[in-house]
N, C-alpha and C positions, 0 to 999 in steps of 0.2 A: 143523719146517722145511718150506714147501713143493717140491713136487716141478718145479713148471712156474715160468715167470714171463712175463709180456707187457707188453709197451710200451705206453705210451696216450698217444696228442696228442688233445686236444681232446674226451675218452669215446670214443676210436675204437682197438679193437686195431692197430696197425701191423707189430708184429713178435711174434714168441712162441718163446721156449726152453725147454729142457729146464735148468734150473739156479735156482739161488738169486735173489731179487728185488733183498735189496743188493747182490752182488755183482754184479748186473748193470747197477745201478747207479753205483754204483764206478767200475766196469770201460769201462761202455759209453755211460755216459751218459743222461740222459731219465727220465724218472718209469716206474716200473715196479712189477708188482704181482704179490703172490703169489695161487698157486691150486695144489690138489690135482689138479682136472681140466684138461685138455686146453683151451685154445681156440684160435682161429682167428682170421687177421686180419680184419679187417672187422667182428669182433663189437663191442658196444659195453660201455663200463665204466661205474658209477658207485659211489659210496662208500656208498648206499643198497641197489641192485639188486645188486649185483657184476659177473660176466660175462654177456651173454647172447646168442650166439648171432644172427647176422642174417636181421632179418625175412623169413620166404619169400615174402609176398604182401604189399601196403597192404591189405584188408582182414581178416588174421588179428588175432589182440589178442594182447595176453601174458596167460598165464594165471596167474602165480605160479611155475610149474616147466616151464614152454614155450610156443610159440606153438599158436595155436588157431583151428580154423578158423570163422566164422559158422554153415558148418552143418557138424554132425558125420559124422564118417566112414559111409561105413554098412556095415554089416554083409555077413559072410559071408565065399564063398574068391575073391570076384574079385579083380583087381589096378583103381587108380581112379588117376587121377589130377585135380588143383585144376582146374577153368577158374576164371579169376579174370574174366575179362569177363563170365559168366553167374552165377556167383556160386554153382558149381555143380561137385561129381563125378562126374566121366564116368570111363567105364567105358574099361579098354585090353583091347584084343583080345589073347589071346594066340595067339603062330604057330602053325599046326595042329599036333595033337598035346602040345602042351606043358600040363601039369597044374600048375597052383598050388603 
């Protein structure tokens, strides 16, 4: 039995519980679908893919087991965040004194 269950119009999560997929069916109406993990509305469904979590950027890809960035992360203890305009990670300052 799965643990979760989520609603899908058109490949798109809409709703997601903690309960069984018939009986949410049943009960609530709508196509619905089981899973062990957790998802989130907005993610997308198909009968090939399953769930997957929504795109962070238009230039990430799907990797098989998540999204991926064109260039990879880089290394080390700084904290980076995506520019998607440059197509690039820049680096975030941490407030003085604060350590990784």
């Amino acid at each position: 039995m799965n643990k979760y269950a989520a609603q899908v119009e058109d490949g798109i999560v809409v709703q997601a519980i903690v309960g069984d997929p018939e009986w949410a069916t049943d009960c609530l109406g709508g196509v619905w679908h089981g899973t062990d993990s957790k998802v989130g509305i907005g993610w997308t469904y198909t009968d090939t893919d399953g769930f997957r979590p929504t795109q962070p950027y238009p230039s990430w890809t799907w990797g098989g087991t998540g999204w991926a960035p064109p260039v990879p992360h880089p290394d080390g203890d700084s904290f980076y965040q995506w520019d998607e305009n440059n197509q690039s990670w820049v680096e975030v300052p941490l407030p003085e004194g604060e350590q990784p």
